[in-house]
Every structure is written in structure tokens, then in C-alpha cells.
N, C-alpha and C positions, 0 to 999 in steps of 0.2 A: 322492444320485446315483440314477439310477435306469435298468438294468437290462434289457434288451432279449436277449426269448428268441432265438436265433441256430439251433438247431436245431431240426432237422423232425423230426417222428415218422413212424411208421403211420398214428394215430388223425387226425395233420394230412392225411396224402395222400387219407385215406377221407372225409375232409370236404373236400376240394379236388374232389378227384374223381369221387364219387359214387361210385365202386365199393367190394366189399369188402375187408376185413381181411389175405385172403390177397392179395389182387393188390396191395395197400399193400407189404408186404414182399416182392413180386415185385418189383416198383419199385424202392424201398429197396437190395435185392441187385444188382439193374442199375446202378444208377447209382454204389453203392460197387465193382464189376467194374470199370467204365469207371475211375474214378479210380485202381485201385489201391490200391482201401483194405481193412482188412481185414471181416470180418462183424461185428467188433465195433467196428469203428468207428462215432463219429457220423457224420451228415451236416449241413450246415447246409442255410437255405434256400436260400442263393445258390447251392448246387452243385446242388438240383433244379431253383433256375429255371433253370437256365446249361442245364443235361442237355436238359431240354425246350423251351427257346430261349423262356421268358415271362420278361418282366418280376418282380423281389421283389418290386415294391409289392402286384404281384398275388395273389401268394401270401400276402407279409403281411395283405394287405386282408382274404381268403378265410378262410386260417387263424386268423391272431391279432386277426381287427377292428379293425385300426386303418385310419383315414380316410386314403385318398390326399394 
């Protein structure tokens, strides 16, 4: 079986995005606000693409390297 990571980090949105480490976890806290979730909660990819209105394949593509 095999295993597909479902959550996004920091380290993922600073390589999506080009910006840094702090503004990752700016991010991060926005978009757990908006849902309702708490600080310690995860997030998956689908709740940041949905947040910023792109496509997962895109983020998958970006983050995790896998081919469209």
C-alpha cells in the first residue's frame, strides 16, 4: 500500500512560495483562523489550495514532486 503525505508544513509553503520561514507560519495561522482550527492543529494540502483558490495537483507538483 502506499501512502500519500496529506499534510502541509512551513518548510512546504517556503518552497511553494519563495518567502520565508516566518511568513510560512503566518500563512499557516491564517488559514487555521479561517477554518476554525486550533494552533495545533494540522493542515492538509487541500485546505491551502482551497484557502488560495490553486489547484493540489499544483501544490503537490511544487511540494512533493510528483508529476501532474
Amino acid at each position: 500500500m502506499i501512502f500519500e503525505r496529506k499534510v502541509i508544513y512551513a518548510q512546504d509553503i517556503m518552497i511553494f512560495t519563495g518567502r520565508s520561514r516566518s511568513y510560512a507560519y503566518k500563512i499557516l495561522n491564517q488559514i487555521k483562523a479561517f477554518y476554525g482550527k486550533s494552533k495545533a492543529s494540522l493542515l492538509t494540502i487541500k485546505e491551502f489550495a482551497d484557502f488560495h483558490g490553486i489547484s493540489v495537483e499544483d501544490v503537490e507538483t511544487s511540494v512533493l514532486g510528483k508529476p501532474k
